[in-house]
Wavefront OBJ file of the C-alpha trace (Angstrom):
o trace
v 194.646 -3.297 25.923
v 191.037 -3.929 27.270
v 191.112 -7.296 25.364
v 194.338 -7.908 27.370
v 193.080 -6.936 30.375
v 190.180 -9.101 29.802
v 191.559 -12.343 29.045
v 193.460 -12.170 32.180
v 190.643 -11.830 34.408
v 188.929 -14.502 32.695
v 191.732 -16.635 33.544
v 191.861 -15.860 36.913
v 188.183 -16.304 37.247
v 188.881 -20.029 35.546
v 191.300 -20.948 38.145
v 189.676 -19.555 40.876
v 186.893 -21.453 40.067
v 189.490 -25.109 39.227
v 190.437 -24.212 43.064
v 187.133 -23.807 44.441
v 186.111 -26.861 43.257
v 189.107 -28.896 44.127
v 188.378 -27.925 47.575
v 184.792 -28.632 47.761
v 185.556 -31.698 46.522
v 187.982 -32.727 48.966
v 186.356 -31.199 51.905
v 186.055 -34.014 54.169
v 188.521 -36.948 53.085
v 191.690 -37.804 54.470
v 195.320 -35.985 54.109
v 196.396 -36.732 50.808
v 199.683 -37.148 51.686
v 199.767 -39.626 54.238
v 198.357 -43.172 54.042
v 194.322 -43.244 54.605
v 192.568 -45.580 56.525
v 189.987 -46.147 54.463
v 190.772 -46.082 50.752
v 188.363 -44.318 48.160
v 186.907 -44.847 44.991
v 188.448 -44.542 41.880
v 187.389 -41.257 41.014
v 188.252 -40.001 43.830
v 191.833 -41.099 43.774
v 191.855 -39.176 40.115
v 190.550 -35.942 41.435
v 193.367 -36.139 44.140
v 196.308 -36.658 42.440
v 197.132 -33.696 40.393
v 196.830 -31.851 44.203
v 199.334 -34.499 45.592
v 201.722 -34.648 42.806
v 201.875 -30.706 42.538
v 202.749 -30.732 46.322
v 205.045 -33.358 46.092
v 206.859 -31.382 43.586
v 206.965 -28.594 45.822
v 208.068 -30.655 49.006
v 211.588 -32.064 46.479
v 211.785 -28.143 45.616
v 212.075 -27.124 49.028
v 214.677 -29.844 50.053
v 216.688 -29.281 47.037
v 217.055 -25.698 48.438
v 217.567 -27.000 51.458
v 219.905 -28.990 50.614
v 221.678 -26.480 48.728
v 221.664 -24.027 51.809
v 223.070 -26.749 54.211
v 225.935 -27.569 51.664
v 226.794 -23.678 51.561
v 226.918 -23.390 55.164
v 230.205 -25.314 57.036
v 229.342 -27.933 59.549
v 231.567 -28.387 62.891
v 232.975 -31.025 61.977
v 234.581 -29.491 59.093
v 236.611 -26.491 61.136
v 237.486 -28.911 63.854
v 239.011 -31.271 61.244
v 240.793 -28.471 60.103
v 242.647 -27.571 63.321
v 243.480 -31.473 64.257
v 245.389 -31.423 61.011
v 247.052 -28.466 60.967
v 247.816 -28.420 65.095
v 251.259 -29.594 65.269
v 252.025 -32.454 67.709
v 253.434 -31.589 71.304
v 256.913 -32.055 71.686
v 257.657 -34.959 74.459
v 259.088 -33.783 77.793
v 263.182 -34.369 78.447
v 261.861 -36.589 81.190
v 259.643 -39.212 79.138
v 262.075 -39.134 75.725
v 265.427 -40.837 75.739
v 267.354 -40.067 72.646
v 270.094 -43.008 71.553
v 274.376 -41.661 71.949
v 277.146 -42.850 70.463
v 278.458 -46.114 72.473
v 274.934 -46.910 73.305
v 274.134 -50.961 72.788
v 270.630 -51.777 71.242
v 268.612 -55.007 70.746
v 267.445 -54.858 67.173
v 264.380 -57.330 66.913
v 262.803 -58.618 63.523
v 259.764 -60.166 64.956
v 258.616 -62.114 61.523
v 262.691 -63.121 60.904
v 263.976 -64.231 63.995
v 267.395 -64.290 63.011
v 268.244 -61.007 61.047
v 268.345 -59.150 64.411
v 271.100 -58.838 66.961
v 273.031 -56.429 69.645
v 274.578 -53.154 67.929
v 277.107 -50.258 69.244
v 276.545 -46.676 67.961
v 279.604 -46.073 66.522
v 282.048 -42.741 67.260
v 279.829 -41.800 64.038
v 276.178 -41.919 65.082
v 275.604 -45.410 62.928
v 275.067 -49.040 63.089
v 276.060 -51.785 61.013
v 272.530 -53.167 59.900
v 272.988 -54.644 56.064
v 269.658 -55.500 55.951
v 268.538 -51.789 55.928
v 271.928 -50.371 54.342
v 275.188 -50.082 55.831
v 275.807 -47.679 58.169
v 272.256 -47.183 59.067
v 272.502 -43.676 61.314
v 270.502 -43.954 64.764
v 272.206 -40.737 66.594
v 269.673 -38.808 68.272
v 266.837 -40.841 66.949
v 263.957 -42.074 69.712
v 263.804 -45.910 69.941
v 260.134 -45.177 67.779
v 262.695 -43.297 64.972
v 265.237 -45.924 65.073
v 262.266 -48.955 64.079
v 260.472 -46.623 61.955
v 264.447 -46.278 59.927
v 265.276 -49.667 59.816
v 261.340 -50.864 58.311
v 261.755 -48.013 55.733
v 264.928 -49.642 54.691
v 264.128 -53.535 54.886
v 263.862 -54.588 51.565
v 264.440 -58.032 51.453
v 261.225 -59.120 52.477
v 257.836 -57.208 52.834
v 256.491 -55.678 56.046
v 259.103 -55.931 58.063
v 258.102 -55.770 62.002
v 261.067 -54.276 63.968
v 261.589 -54.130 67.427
v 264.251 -51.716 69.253
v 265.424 -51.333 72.696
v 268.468 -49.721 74.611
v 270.472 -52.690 76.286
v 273.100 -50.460 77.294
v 273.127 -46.327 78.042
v 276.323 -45.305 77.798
v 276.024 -41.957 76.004
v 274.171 -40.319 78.612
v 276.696 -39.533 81.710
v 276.919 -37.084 84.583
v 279.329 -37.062 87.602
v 278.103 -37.098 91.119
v 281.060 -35.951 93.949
v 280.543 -34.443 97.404
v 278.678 -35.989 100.203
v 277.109 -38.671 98.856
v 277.738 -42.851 99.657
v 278.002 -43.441 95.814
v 279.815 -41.073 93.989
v 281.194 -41.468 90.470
v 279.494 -41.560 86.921
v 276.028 -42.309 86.371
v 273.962 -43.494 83.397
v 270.457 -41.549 82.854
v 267.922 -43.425 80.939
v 265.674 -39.712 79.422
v 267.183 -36.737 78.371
v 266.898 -35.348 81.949
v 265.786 -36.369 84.984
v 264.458 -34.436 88.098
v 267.389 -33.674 91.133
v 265.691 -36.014 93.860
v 266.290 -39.225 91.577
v 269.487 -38.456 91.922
v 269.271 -37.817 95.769
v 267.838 -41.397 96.126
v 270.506 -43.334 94.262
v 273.549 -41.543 95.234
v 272.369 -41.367 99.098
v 272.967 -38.066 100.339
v 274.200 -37.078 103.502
v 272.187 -35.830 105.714
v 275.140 -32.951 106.713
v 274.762 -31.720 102.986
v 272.642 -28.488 102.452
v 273.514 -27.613 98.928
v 273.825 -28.812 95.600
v 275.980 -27.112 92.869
v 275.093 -28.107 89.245
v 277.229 -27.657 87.166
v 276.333 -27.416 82.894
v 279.237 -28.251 81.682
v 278.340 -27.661 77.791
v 276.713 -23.957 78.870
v 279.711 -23.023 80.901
v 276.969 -21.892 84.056
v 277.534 -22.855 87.796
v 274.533 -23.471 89.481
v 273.741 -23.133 93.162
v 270.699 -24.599 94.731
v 269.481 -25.159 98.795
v 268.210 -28.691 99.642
v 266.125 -27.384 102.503
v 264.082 -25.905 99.493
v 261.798 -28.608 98.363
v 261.587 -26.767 94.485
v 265.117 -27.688 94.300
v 263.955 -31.545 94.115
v 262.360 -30.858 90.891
v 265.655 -29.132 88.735
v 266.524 -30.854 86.087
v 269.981 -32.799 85.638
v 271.289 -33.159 81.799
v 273.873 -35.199 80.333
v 277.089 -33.809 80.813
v 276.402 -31.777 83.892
v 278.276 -31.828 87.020
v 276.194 -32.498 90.647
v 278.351 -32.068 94.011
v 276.230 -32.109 97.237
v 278.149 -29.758 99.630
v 277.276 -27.845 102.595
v 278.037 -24.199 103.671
v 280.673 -25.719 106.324
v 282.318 -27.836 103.906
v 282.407 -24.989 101.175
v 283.981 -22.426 103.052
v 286.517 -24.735 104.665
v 287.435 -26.059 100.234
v 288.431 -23.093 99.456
v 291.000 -21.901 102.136
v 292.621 -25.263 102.670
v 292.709 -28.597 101.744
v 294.927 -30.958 99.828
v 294.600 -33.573 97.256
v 296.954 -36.080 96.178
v 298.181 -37.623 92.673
v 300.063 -39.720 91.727
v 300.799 -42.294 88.639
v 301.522 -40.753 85.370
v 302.041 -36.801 86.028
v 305.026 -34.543 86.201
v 304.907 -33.847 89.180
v 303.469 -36.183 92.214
v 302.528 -35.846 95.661
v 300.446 -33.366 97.637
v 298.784 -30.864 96.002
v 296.684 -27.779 96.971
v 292.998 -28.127 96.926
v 290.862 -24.956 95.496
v 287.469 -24.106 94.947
v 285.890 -25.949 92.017
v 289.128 -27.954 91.097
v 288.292 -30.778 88.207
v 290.287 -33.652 87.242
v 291.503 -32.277 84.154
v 292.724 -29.409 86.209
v 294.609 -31.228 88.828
v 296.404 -33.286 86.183
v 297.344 -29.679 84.537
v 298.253 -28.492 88.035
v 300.920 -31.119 88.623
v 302.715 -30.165 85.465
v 300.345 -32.702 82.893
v 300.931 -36.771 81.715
v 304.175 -38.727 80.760
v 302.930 -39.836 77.464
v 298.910 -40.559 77.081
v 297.778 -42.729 79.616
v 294.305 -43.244 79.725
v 292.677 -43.715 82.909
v 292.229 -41.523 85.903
v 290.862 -43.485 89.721
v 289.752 -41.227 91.979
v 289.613 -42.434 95.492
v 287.431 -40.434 97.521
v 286.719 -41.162 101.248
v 282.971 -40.979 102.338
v 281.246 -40.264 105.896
v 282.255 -43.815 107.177
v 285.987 -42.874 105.940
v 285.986 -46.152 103.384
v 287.111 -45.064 99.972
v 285.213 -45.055 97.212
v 286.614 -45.955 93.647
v 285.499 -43.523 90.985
v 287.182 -44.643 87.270
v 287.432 -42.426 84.083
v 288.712 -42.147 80.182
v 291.113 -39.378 81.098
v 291.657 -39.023 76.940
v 287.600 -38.907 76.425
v 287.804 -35.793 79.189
v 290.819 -34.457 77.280
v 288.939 -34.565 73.740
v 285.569 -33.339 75.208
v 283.391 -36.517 75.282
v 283.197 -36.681 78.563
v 282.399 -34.520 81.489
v 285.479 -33.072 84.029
v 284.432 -34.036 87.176
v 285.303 -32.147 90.249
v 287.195 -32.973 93.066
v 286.788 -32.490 96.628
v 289.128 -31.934 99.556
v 291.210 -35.070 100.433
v 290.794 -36.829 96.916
v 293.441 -39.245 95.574
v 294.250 -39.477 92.192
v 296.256 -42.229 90.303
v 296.946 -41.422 86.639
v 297.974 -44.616 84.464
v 296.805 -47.213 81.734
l 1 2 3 4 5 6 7 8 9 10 11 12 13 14 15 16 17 18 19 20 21 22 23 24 25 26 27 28 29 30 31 32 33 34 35 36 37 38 39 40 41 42 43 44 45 46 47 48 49 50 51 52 53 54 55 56 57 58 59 60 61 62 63 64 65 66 67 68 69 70 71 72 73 74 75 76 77 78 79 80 81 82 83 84 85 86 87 88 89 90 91 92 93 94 95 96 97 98 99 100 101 102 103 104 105 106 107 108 109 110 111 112 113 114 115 116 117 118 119 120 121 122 123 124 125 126 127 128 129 130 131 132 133 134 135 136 137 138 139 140 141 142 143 144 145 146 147 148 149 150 151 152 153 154 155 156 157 158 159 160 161 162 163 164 165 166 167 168 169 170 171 172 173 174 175 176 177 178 179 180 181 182 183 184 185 186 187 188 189 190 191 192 193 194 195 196 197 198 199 200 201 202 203 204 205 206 207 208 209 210 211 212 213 214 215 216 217 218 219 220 221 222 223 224 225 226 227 228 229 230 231 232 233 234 235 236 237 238 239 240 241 242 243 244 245 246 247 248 249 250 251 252 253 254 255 256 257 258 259 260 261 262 263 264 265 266 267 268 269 270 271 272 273 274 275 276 277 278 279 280 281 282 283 284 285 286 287 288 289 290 291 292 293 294 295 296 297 298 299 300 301 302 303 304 305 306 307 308 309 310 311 312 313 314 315 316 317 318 319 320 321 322 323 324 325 326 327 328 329 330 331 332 333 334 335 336 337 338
């Protein structure tokens, strides 16, 4: 044990000693571990490196720990990676998406084969004939982006196909304007919805009218708004839906008395009784239904300057529920025929 105990301090003593000397001998000379000025002898460059090279070693130990700590801990660029990918994209607005119907007419562009493109009708079946990408390629309901990103996944005649697709025609998307307005009849809308006071502009309200009634056709919901009201502007009109611009005058005079008058292809002709929220469909039914299946219904409507406007629809599209019933107004005249 004391032998033990010995040798130990003897070996302390013996590097105590290696140290104090290593210092002495360095007192006074440059940092080892930078470049010096003014280089030394040759003995001296000896002496120094086993110092240098023991603290180099211990400068790579403490960066592989470093190192080590900094790969354990997560950066911010790894959790905000995390959340772009996961975060699922917004869905786009009614107002900035326009989704392709059936009787809709698009240009279908191959920029790098000039002629495999062409005009194509959606079909009653939500397709296009397109060969070149299979027949009976279906578009229904499918962005413009969808459509091109369909028809490249399905080019396989040559490689890289660079496809170009726009709406020429928008058929699909309908809703009826009536009421006070200088242009009344169907109208086209180019986005899934657009706000009330586009509407406004084109039709050209007049100025007597102080309500709009809305009507959703495919909900079954009546919808009452004030014009005076400048929120009302900003409602949204869909496909299918019904807008009459009415006032409170006008409204309570409909629905006491009235008249409207068919003619053409009915039971039973001539002057009818007009009643609140009377469609097409329902004056037809009123006047004991068709003689056969005729197929178009003219509505001739008189507006503030009492000049008739021509309004035209697919009576049998009405009847089967592709198209909106529009509603009539007071004085209307209605000619049923082919």
């Amino acid at each position: 044990m004391k032998q033990s105990l010995l040798a130990a301090f003897l070996i302390c003593t013996a590097l105590f000693g290696a140290a104090h000397s290593q210092t002495k001998e360095n007192r006074g000379k440059n940092n080892p571990y930078s470049p010096s000025p003014n280089a030394g002898s040759k003995q001296d460059s000896q002496a120094s490196l086993p110092s240098a090279t023991k603290h180099v070693e211990a400068l790579n130990i403490a960066a592989n720990i470093s190192k080590s700590a900094s790969e354990q801990r997560p950066t911010v660029a790894q959790p905000t990676f995390k959340i772009a990918k996961i975060a699922e994209p917004q869905p786009n607005l009614p107002t900035e998406t326009y989704k392709v119907g059936i009787g809709d007419v698009i240009l279908v562009n191959i920029k790098n084969s000039a002629q495999a493109g062409g005009y194509f009708t959606v079909r009653s079946d939500g397709t296009i004939d397109f060969p070149l990408a299979g027949e009976n390629v279906v578009v229904v309901d499918q962005t413009i982006g969808g459509i091109e990103n369909i028809l490249a996944s399905g080019i396989t005649l040559f490689p890289n196909p660079q496809i170009e697709v726009k709406v020429r025609e928008y058929a699909s998307h309908k809703i009826t304007v009536t009421g006070m307005v200088d242009q009344p009849g169907e109208k086209s809308l180019q986005r899934e919805a657009i706000p009330l006071f586009v509407i406004r502009a084109e039709a050209g309200v007049g100025s007597q009218a102080t309500k709009v009634i809305v009507t959703r056709v495919q909900l079954s919901k009546v919808e009452t708004y004030d014009l005076h009201d400048a929120n009302t502007d900003n409602i949204l009109i869909y496909p299918g839906n019904i807008v009459e611009f009415t006032s409170d005058n006008a409204r309570s005079a409909g629905s006491n008395t009235g008249f409207y008058y068919i003619a053409g292809e009915v039971a039973s002709a001539g002057q009818k009784q007009f009643t609140f929220s009377l469609t097409l469909y329902q004056a037809v039914i009123a006047s004991g239904g068709t003689k056969g299946d005729p197929k178009k219904a003219v509505i001739r409507r008189k507006n503030e300057q009492g000049v008739f406007s021509i309004i035209e629809h697919d009576l049998r599209a009405i009847k089967k529920g592709r198209e909106a019933d529009p509603s009539l107004a007071p004085g209307d005249v209605i000619e049923i025929g082919n």
